[in-house]
LUMDOGU-945380 format. One record per residue (C-alpha): residue number from 1; x, y, z. Coordinates in pm, whole numbers, plus 50000, padded with zeros to 5 digits. Layout:
<pt num="NUM" u="X" v="Y" w="Z"/>
...
END
This chain:
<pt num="1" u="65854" v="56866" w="66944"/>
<pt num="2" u="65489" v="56949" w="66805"/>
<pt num="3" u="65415" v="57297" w="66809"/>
<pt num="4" u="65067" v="57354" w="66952"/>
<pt num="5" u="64753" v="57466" w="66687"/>
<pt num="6" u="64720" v="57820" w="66704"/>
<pt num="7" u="64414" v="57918" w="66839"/>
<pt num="8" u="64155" v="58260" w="66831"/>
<pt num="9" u="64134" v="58360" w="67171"/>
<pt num="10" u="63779" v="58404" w="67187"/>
<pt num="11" u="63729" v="57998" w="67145"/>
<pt num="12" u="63958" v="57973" w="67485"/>
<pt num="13" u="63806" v="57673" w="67712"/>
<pt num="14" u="63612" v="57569" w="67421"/>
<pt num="15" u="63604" v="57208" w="67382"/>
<pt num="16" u="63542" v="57162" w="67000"/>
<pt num="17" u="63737" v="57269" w="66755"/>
<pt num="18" u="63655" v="57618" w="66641"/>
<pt num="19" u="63570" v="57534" w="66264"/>
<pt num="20" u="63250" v="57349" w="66421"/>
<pt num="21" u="63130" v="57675" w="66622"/>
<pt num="22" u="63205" v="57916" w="66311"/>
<pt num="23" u="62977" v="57675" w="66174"/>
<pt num="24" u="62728" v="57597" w="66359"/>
<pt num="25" u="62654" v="57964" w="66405"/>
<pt num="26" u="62735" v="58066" w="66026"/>
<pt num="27" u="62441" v="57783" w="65924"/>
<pt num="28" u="62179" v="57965" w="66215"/>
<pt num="29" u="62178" v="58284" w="66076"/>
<pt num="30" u="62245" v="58212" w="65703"/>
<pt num="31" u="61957" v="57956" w="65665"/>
<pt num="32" u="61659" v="57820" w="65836"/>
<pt num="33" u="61742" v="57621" w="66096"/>
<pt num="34" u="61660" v="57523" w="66428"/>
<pt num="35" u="61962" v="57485" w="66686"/>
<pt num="36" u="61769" v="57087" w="66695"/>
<pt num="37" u="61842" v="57085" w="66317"/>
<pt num="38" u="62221" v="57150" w="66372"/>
<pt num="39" u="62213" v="56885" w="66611"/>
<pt num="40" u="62127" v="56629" w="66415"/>
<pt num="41" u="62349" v="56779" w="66122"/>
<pt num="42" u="62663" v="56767" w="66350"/>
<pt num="43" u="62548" v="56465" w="66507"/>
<pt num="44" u="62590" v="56315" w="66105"/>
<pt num="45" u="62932" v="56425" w="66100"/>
<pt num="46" u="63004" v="56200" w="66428"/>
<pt num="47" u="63020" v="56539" w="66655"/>
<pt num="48" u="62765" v="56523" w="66984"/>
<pt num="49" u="62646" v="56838" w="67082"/>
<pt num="50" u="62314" v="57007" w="67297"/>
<pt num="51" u="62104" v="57277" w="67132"/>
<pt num="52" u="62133" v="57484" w="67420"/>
<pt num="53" u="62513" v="57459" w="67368"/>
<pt num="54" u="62458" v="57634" w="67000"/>
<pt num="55" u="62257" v="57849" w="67164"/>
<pt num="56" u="62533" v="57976" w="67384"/>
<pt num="57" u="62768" v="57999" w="67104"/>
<pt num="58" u="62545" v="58210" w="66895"/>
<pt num="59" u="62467" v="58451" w="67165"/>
<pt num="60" u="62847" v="58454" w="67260"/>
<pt num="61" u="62999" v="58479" w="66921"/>
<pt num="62" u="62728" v="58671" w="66683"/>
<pt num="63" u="62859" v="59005" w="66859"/>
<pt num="64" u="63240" v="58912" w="66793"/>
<pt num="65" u="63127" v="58823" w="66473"/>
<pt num="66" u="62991" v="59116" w="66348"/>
<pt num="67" u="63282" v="59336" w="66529"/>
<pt num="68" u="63520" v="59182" w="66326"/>
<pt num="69" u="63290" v="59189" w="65943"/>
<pt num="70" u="63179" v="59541" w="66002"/>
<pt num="71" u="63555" v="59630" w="65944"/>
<pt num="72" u="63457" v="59578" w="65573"/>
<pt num="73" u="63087" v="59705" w="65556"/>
<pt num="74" u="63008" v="59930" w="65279"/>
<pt num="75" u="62685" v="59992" w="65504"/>
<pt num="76" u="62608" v="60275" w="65749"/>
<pt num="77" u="62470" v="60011" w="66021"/>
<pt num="78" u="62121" v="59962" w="66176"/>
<pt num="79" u="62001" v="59978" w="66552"/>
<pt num="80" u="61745" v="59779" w="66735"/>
<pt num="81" u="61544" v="59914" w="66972"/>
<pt num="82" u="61279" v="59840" w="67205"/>
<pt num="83" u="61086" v="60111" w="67056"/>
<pt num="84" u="61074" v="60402" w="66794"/>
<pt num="85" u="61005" v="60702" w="67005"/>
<pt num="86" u="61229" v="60993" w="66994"/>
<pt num="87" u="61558" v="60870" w="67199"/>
<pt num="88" u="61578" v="60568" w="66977"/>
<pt num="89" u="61589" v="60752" w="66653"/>
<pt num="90" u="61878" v="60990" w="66808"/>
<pt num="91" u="62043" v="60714" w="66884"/>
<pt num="92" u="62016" v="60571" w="66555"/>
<pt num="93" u="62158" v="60910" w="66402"/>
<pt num="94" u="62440" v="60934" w="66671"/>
<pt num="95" u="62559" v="60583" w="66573"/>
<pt num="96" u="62517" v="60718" w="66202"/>
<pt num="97" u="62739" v="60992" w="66245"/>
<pt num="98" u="62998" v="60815" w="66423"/>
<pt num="99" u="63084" v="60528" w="66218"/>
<pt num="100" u="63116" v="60777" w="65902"/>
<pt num="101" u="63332" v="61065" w="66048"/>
<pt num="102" u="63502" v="61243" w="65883"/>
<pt num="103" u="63246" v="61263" w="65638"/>
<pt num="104" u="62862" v="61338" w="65704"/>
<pt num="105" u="62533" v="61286" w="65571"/>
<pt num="106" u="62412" v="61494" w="65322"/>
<pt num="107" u="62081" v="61307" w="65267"/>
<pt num="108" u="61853" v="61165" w="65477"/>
<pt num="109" u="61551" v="60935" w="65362"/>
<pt num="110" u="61245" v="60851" w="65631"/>
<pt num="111" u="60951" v="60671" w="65630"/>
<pt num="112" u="60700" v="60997" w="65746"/>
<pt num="113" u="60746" v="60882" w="66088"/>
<pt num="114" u="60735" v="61209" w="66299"/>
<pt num="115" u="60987" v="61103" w="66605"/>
<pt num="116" u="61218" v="61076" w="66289"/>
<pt num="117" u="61216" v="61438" w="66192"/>
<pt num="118" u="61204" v="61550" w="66517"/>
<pt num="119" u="61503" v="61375" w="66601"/>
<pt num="120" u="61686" v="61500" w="66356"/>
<pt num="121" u="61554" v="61867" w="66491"/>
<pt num="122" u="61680" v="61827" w="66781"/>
<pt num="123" u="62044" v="61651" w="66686"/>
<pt num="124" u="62076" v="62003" w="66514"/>
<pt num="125" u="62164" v="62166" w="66879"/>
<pt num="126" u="62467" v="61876" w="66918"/>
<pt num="127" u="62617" v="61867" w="66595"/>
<pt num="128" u="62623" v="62132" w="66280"/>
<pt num="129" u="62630" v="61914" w="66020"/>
<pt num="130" u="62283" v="61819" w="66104"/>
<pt num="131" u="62185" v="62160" w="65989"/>
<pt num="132" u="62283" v="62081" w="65627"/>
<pt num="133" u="62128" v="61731" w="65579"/>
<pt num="134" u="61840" v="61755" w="65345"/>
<pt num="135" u="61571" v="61556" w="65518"/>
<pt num="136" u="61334" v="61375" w="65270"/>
<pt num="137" u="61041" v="61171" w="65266"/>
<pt num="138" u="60990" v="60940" w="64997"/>
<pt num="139" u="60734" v="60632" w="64913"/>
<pt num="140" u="60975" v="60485" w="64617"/>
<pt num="141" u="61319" v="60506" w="64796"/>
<pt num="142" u="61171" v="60423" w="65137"/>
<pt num="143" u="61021" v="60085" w="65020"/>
<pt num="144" u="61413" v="60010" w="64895"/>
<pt num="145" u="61479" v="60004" w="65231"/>
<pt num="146" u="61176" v="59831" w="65323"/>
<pt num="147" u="61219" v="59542" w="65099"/>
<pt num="148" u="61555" v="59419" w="65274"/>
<pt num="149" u="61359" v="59367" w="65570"/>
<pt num="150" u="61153" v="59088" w="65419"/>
<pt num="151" u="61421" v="58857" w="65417"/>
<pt num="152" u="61490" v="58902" w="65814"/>
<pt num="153" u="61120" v="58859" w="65868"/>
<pt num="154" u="61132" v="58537" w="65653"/>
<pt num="155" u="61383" v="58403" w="65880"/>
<pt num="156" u="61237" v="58469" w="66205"/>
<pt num="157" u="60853" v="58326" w="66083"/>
<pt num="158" u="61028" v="58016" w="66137"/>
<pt num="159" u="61122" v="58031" w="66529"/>
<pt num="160" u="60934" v="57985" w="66850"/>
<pt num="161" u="61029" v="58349" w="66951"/>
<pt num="162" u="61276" v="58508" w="67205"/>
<pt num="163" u="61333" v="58440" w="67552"/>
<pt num="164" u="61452" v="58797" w="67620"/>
<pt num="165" u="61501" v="59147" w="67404"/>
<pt num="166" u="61881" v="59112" w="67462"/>
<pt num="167" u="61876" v="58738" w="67306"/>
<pt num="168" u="61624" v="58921" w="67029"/>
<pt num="169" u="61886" v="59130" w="66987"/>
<pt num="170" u="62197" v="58959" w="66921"/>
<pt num="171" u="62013" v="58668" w="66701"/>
<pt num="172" u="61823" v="58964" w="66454"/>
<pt num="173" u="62193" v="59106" w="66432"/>
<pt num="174" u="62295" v="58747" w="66332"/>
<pt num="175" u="62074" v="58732" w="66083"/>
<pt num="176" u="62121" v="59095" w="65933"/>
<pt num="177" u="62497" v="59023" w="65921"/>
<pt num="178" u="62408" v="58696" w="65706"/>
<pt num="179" u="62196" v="58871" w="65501"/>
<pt num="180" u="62416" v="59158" w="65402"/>
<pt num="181" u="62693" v="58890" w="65341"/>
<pt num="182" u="62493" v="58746" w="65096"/>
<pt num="183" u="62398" v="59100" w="64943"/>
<pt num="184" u="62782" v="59161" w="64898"/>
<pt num="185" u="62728" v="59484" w="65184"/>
<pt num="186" u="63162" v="59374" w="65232"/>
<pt num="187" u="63438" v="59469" w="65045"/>
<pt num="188" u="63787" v="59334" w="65145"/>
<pt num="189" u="63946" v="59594" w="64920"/>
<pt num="190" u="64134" v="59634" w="64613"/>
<pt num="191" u="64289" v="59307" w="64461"/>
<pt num="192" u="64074" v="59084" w="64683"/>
<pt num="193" u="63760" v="59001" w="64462"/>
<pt num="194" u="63526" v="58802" w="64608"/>
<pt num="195" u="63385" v="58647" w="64281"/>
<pt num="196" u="63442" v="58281" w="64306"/>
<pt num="197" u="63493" v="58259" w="64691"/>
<pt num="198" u="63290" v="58038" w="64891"/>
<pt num="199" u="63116" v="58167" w="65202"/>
<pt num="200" u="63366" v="57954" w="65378"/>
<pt num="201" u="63636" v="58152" w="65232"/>
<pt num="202" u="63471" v="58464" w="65295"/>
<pt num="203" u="63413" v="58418" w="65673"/>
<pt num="204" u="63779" v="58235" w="65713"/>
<pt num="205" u="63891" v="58662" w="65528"/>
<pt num="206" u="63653" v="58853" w="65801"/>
<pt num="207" u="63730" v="58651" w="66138"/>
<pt num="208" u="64156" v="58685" w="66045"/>
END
């Protein structure tokens, strides 16, 4: 008797097979393409499928996604929010501080923006190792951080915009992950090099 394909749970109910969704969603936020483009690219490969389906794939899978890459991140993370006020910048620094525990930041770099610093003032009454960070502001190192940016802003010129913050959300976070992918921001660790792999490999090693 044929033993059925084993299957990731999160493609339960789904129809096509899930090499097509990894893909379909992989191509969005790696390159610049419409969810009409994939259409017509899957359509090529004799598979029929509705924009607004890839659109509910991305913003169903782009979170499990990322859950499962930022197991290997060699980055601290980054936060969107609807605004840079005070409260967002704490939360920025909470999230910091909990996805490097044990250890703690001894530097911090910001742009001169003021809800920054006092943010950072005011973490100082939650958590002590906020009293030993050396806070810094800093044209040359800032513009480092800057510069990644560009590439997310490159990507996004080419859409129509957002329906909603929460779709603006998980599509930006799409297109970070891609982006730090292709920065080599992962590490799989020792005796895994990545040198060689296709991204096909590379996603097949982070969604295991």
């Amino acid at each position: 008797m044929t033993k059925p394909i084993a299957r990731d749970p999160i493609y339960r109910r789904r129809v096509l097979d899930a090499d097509v969704i990894e893909l379909c969603v992989r191509w969005y936020i790696t390159y610049r393409l419409s969810y009409r483009d994939l259409v017509e690219m899957m359509a090529e490969r004799g598979i029929q499928v509705a924009h607004t389906t890839v659109l509910r794939w991305v913003t169903r899978y782009v979170p499990e996604f990322e859950k499962r890459w930022r197991r290997f991140s060699k980055v601290v993370d980054f936060l969107l929010r609807r605004d840079r006020g005070i409260a967002a910048a704490q939360a920025f620094f909470r999230k910091v501080l909990a996805s490097t525990l044990p250890r703690v930041p001894r530097k911090v770099t910001l742009d001169g923006h003021v809800p920054s610093r006092r943010a950072l003032w005011l973490l100082r009454r939650e958590h002590p190792c906020w009293r030993n960070v050396e806070v810094r502001t800093n044209k040359y190192l800032d513009n480092l951080i800057e510069q990644e940016h560009r590439a997310i802003q490159r990507r996004c010129a080419s859409m129509a915009g957002f329906k909603s913050f929460d779709n603006a959300a998980i599509t930006l976070a799409g297109i970070e992950l891609a982006h730090r992918i292709r920065k080599n921001q992962f590490s799989f660790g020792r005796g895994r090099r990545r040198r060689g792999w296709s991204r096909k490999a590379e996603w097949a090693m982070a969604l295991a």
